[in-house]
C-alpha positions, 0 to 999 in steps of 0.5 A: 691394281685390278680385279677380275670377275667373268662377264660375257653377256648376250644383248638386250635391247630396249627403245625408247624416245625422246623427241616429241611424242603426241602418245606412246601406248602398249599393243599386243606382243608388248610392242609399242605405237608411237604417235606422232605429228607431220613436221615434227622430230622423231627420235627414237633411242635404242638402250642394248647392254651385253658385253662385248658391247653389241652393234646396232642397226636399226632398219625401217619395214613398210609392207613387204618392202625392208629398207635398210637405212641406217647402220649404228656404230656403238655409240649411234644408237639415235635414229632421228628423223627431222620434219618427219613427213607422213611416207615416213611412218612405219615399224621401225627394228632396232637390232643388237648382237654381239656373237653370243646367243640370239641377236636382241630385237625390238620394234615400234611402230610409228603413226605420223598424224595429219590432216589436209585442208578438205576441198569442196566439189559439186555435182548434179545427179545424172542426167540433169543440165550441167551448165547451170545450177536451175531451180528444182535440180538436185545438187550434191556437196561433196567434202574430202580431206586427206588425214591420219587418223579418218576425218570426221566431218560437219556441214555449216550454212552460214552459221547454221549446223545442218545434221540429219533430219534438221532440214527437209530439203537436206540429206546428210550421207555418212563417210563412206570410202572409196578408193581415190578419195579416201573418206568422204562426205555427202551434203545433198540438196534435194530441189533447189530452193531459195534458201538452199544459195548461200555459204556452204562451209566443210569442217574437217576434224581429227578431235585434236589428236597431237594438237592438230586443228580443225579445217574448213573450207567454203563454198557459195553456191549461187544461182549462176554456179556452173562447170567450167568451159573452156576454148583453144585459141589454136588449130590442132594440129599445129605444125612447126619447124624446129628453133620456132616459138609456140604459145597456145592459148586457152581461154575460159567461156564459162564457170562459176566460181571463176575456174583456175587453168593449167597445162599438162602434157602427154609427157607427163610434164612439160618441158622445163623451158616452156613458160606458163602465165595465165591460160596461155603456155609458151615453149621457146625453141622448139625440137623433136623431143617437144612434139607430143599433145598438150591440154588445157584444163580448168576447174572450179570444183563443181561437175567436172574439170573441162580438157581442150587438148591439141597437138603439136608436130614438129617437122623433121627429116631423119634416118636416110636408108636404101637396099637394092634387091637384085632380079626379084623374079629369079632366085639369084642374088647377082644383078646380072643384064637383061634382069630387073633390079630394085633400088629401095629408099626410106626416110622418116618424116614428120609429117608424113604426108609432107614427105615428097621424094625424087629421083637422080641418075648421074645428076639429072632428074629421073622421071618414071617411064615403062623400064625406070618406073618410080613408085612412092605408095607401095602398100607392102613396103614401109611408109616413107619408102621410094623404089625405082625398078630398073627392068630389063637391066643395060649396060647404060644403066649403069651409074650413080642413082641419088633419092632426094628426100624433102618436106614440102613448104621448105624449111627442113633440109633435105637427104640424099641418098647416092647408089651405085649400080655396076657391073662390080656391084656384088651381094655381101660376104663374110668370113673369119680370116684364118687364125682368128678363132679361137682367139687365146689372150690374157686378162687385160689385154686389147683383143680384135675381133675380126670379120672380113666383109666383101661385097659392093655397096659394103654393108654395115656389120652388128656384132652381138654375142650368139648368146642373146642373153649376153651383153657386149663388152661395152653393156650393149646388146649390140654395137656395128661396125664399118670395117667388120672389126670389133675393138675390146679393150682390157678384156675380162673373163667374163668375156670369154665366149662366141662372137657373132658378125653379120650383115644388117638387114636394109642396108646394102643388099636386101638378101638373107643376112650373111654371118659368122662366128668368133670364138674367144678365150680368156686366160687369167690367172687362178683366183685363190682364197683367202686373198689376205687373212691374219694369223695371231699366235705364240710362240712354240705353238704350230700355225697352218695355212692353207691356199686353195684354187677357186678357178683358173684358165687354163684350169691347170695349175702348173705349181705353187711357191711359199715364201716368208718375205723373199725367202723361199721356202717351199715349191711345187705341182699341185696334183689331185687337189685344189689347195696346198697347205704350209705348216709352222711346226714350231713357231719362233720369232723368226717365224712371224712375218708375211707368207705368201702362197703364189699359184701359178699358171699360163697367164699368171700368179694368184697370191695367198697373203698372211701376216703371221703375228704375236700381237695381241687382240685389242681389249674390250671396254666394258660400257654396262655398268652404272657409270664409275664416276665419284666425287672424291674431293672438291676438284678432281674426280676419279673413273673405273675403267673396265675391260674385257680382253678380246680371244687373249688364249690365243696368243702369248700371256699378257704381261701387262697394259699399257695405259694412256691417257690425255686431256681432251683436245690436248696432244700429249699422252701420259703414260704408265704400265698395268702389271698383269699376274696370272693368266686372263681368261675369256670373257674376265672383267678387269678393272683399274681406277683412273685417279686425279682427273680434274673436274669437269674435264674429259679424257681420252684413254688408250689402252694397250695389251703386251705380250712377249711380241711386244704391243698389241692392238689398242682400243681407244675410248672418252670418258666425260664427268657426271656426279653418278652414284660412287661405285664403292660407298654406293652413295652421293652426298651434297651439303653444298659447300663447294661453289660449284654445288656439286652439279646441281643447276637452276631450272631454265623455265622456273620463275627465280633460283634457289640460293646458296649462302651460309647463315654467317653472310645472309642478311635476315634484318628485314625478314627475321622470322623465317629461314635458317640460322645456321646449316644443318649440322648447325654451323653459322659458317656452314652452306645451304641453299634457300628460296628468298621470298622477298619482293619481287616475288609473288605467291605461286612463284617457282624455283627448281633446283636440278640435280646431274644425272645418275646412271641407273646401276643394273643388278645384274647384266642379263637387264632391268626386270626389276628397277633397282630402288635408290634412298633419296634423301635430303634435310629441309628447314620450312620455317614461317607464317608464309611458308609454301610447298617442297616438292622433290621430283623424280625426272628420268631419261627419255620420259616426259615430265612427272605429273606428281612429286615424289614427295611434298610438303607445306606450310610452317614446320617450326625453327629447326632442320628435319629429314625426309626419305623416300624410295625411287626406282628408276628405270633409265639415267634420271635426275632428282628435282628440288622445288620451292613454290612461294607462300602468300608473304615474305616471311616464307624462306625455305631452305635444303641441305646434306642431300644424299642418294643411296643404293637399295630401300630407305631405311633408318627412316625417322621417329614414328612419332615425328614422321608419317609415311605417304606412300614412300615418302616420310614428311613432319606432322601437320595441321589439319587444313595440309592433311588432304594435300599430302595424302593426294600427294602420297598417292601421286607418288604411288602411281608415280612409281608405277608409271615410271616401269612403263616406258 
């Protein structure tokens, strides 16, 4: 029922592409560049083989940046990028491990090929007149474009090429590089003549790499070029109240060709609601955050671009504040009668020099006198700042002061700002009341922290961690508070720590800031590893588990409990150790179950969790070999499935394998069992053959390892029909007997399509001298297929007939360093004064189309069926391509039959005296006048062999 070999194998990895490559060649180290244009489809195939089957990731360095973008899962193995854009080039890393040994890596560098439409600017040397272009002035052209790989560029006037040393009054500078233009050239005009105005035009050129087509640009240079200029429409600055709509207008004065406007803002863009048409720039509804300037710039490419900026302020009003200083003479913080006291209060205000203040007591107006003196231009305070000293404080003094700020011309509401001044008014103060720190409480709890503040006006309180480097709870470095009272929520342990309240500076009081500190501790239960872990084993073996504290508040753990589902069965203190350890003995079936460990401290319990089983690992299919598909009759086909089994040493002896297996898309399973004798080792191949599988379908198979627990963990994989090599006759065979012609299939972008017929059906009145009479094995009932060259056909026509794909057959699993070889081999019948050519071509995976065939033939060969044989050694999943190229007349009918593939050289090669070699290939003797085509052809296979190893 199955076989079993050792097959453990470490990854190798080889890349290989498959979407549109412009070239792909060797560098040193044998890693390769491959070429690509801007807009086209990279993808890049990662080919690995070892067992287990290897993971693939494939990973993208750009400089000193590594940018993991993709992860593979065993059969994404494809990194495919669409519309491929120029910051997308790089080496790309395709890495496979699977555990044994180093993992396998290979790189391909990857060159995305552009090239921009060149721009055109001109100059005047230094210190001429810029605003026009007059006679006798030097005047240079200079040429950039943006490209991959450097441009190469060549000036035009009219239809003339100028080059160096063709026109005297004409200096040509070689690209040289600097750093914001990239490569450029230099067309330089030495005083202007007459004929020095015209169609100057710039033709950039990467010499047609990957299909990329020359550029140009024109520019008419004319007596009356010049650099733009511009004017603003507008004053600067331009003053306005939110909600109004402001357009700026820019109109040009000068240029030649007529220049282009745009608006930037310092802001770096504009804002998403202004509206842009011509030179004018529109912003609707206008706030705070769109005050900034903005500028007009014009360009036309000669000299440089012209910038009229101005900017825009919007009035506002904000962050009202105020701070009483008490007696700034004597070193008291009171305010105490006969002393002085100053009332501060700031505001900031766009403009500023709008900003006008007033003052109130009780709701009059305050006017500046010897003991109220009102003062709004102090140079040691800040701007926006009004105080009032009140010198020589009385009883009567005491009241209600407002500060009135306002924008003047209206339009902008105003702030008050209302102080109280009495004989309650106090400096702040703070505390922590008693038992407030430390604060002890559990994880997830809601904790407050607490300061009480006293003082009148009551000042704002900034809570902060004393460790600055600390953020709050809520991610801030900061957060105030009205009531002194700070609210956490769900707290964590990361939250343990010292708290500090203190009084915010301007705001109340102007003294020395007041603080205060809280601590709080966080208590949580113990973290514990492993958190969950499984265990396999069998039975009558020992199983230990061990459950360790990583950290814990308060770090003293008070005990421990082991418990088999409810059941307990061991407690206890920990003492010296961080880690408790439970042995099974002797492990029965009673014994498999979940165990759990619980620590347990103040504020809670951590658990251990492990599943002790007896299931088995899930088998491993093994996926390195060519593909065990065969032909085995005409409508079913049969699968070699191969496993590995995972650790299998670790549990029970595996009694057998549960097989399903369903049709894809289908929800039924059909089921049988894999008897297993003896015991299987790690890393033991195993194989059963799947029979009865109808053509083409897919299936899907489940497999399933038993042991005396019972089932184990099942892998899962689909299996597709090809027409592959037969693993056991280690051949294919076709004589095209069957409809569906086992696979083979008409080329899309030939010309017509061979046929199959038999000599009993096919009509051969009209043409009687050309094609078969029978098969092959010379039965009139018996099926071929065959060119008809009758009309509409036409001398040079092609058809091609296609073969399915084979999986190249490893020699060994360690990889490819030698290509296995294949005997393909295949009857002809070219019978006919008109007969034209046979080619046979080999075509594989991911590589672009052969130039030669592997083997050819023309002309007449005379009434009868001959073989041809010749060697292939691919490298990659390949195809065999069968090609009839019409004669010059209908009587040219060529025809195959009995087409094999065989493992290993050709052998039992045809009679010397009928064949010749070429190359590999054995053809019929021939006349003279197709002697030259063959031996072309015979060397064409040489070097197509060759070029097949390359990628």
């Amino acid at each position: 029922m199955y076989y079993c070999e050792s097959l453990l194998s470490p990854p190798t990895v080889r890349i290989v592409h498959s979407g549109h490559a412009c070239n792909v060649e060797e560098e040193r180290h044998t890693e390769r560049v491959y070429t690509i244009r801007e807009g086209e489809t990279l993808e890049l195939t990662c080919l690995v083989t070892g067992h287990p089957r290897p993971q693939i990731r494939w990973t993208k360095t750009a400089g000193s940046v590594s940018d993991r973008f993709q992860d593979s899962s065993v059969f994404n193995d494809t990194l495919h990028i669409s519309k491929i854009q120029r910051h997308q080039g790089g080496r790309y890393y395709c890495k496979a491990e699977n555990g044994l040994g180093s993992p396998a890596i290979k790189s391909i560098r990857v060159d995305v090929y552009y090239l921009d439409d060149p721009v055109v600017t001109v100059h005047q040397s230094i210190g001429e007149a810029k605003e026009q272009f007059y006679y006798e002035r030097t005047v240079f052209l200079r040429c950039v474009a943006n490209s991959n790989p450097p441009v190469r560029y060549s000036w035009h006037r009219g239809r003339d090429v100028l080059s160096q040393g063709s026109d005297k009054g004409v200096e040509i500078y070689e690209p040289f590089f600097t750093q914001l233009q990239g490569e450029t050239k230099i067309l330089k005009l030495k005083n202007l003549r007459p004929q020095d105005y015209a169609n100057y035009s710039c033709i950039a050129s990467v010499r047609n790499v990957c299909g990329i087509s020359d550029r140009n640009v024109v520019f008419k240079l004319t007596n009356r070029t010049a650099s733009p200029s511009i004017k603003l429409l507008v004053e600067d600055p331009i003053v306005v109240n939110p909600g109004q709509t402001v357009s700026l207008v820019c109109i040009t004065t000068g240029g030649e060709p007529s220049p282009t406007l745009s608006w930037v803002s310092s802001s770096d863009s504009l804002p998403e609601k202004s509206v842009v048409k011509g030179g004018t720039l529109t912003l609707p509804g206008i706030t705070s955050d769109d005050a900034g300037v903005y500028s007009c710039v014009a360009s036309n490419n000669v000299g440089n671009p012209a910038k009229k900026s101005t900017t825009i302020v919007v009035r506002a009003l904000k962050k009202g504040r105020f701070w009483i200083t008490p007696d700034p003479y004597h070193n008291d913080d009171n305010i105490q009668i006969g002393r002085e006291v100053k009332i501060s209060c700031q505001v900031e205000a766009t403009p500023p020099e709008e900003l006008t203040f007033g003052w109130l007591k009780n709701g009059r107006a305050l006017r500046s006198s010897e003991r109220m003196v009102i003062t709004q231009t102090d140079p040691d305070i800040s701007p926006g700042t009004t105080n009032l000293d009140i010198i020589d404080l009385k009883f009567t003094d005491f009241g209600t002061y407002t500060c009135v700020a306002a924008l003047k011309g209206g339009g902008i509401p105003e702030i008050s700002i209302d102080v109280n001044i009495s004989s309650t008014t106090v400096p702040p103060s703070l505390s922590v009341p008693r038992g407030k720190s430390p604060l002890v409480v559990r994880e997830g709890d809601t904790v407050e922290l607490e300061c009480l503040v006293s003082g009148k006006p009551k000042p704002i309180i900034l809570w902060s961690r004393a460790d600055k480097e600390a953020p709050m709870p809520d991610g801030s470095m900061q957060s105030e508070s009205y009531d002194g009272v700070l609210r956490i929520v769900n707290v964590s342990r990361e939250m343990t720590g010292s708290y500090r309240c203190q009084t915010s500076q301007f705001n109340g009081f102007n003294v020395k800031p007041r603080e205060a500190v809280v601590e709080l501790i966080v208590q949580y239960p113990p973290s514990v590893e492993p958190v969950s872990l499984e265990l396999r084993q069998g039975l009558g073996r020992s199983v230990s588990m061990n459950c360790r504290v990583l950290r814990a508040h308060p770090s003293r753990v008070l005990r421990y409990e082991w418990r088999l589902g409810n059941r307990l069965l061991h407690a206890g203190h920990f003492d010296q150790s961080d880690e408790t350890e439970y042995t099974v003995k002797s492990l029965t079936r009673e014994g498999w179950g979940e165990y759990t460990c619980d620590v347990i401290n103040e504020a809670g319990a951590g658990r251990c969790t492990f599943l002790v089983t007896g299931k088995a690992f899930p088998p491993e299919f093994y996926y390195d070999t060519y593909s065990p598909l065969w032909q085995n009759r005409p409508r079913v086909y049969s699968f070699k499935l191969q496993w590995t089994q995972m650790n299998p040493n670790t549990v029970d002896r595996i009694v057998a394998y549960r097989l399903g297996i369903r049709q894809t898309g289908l929800q039924r399973w059909w089921e049988q069992e894999i008897p297993v004798e003896g015991t299987i080792t790690k890393g033991e191949l195993i194989t059963h053959n799947l029979t009865e599988l109808i053509k083409p379908e897919a299936y899907e198979v489940r497999l399933t390892p038993i042991t005396r627990f019972g089932e184990g963990d099942s892998t899962i994989r689909t299996i597709t029909y090809s027409a592959p090599v037969n693993p056991h006759l280690r051949e294919f065979h076709c004589s095209f007997e069957e409809e569906p012609i086992c696979m083979f299939t008409q080329d899309k972008n030939d010309d017509f399509d061979w046929t199959r017929h038999s000599a009993a059906t096919r009509d051969t009145k009209y043409t009687p001298n050309t094609g078969p009479s029978d098969d092959r094995r010379g039965s009139k009932q018996g099926f071929y297929m065959y060119i008809e060259t009758s009309r509409p056909r036409k001398e040079g026509d092609v058809a091609r007939l296609v073969s399915p794909f084979f999986n190249v057959a490893p020699k060994n699993p360690y990889g490819m360093a030698n290509p296995p070889a294949y005997c393909f081999g295949f009857f002809f019948h070219m019978y006919g004064k008109h007969i034209g050519t046979l080619n046979a071509f080999l075509r594989q995976k991911g590589h672009a189309a052969p130039e030669a065939p592997a083997w050819s033939l023309s002309g007449n060969q005379g009434d009868r069926w001959k073989q041809a044989k010749v060697s292939i050694h691919p490298t990659a999943s390949f195809q065999v391509v069968l090609e009839g190229i019409r004669g010059p007349g209908i009587e040219g009918d060529i025809a195959i039959d009995d087409v094999t593939l065989e493992e290993g050289e050709c052998r039992d090669l045809p009679p010397i005296s009928e064949y010749r070699n070429t190359g590999g290939g054995f053809i019929t003797n021939c006349s003279s006048k197709d002697r030259l085509t063959k031996e072309r052809f015979g060397r064409g296979n040489a070097y197509f062999r060759n070029a097949i190893g390359s990628f």
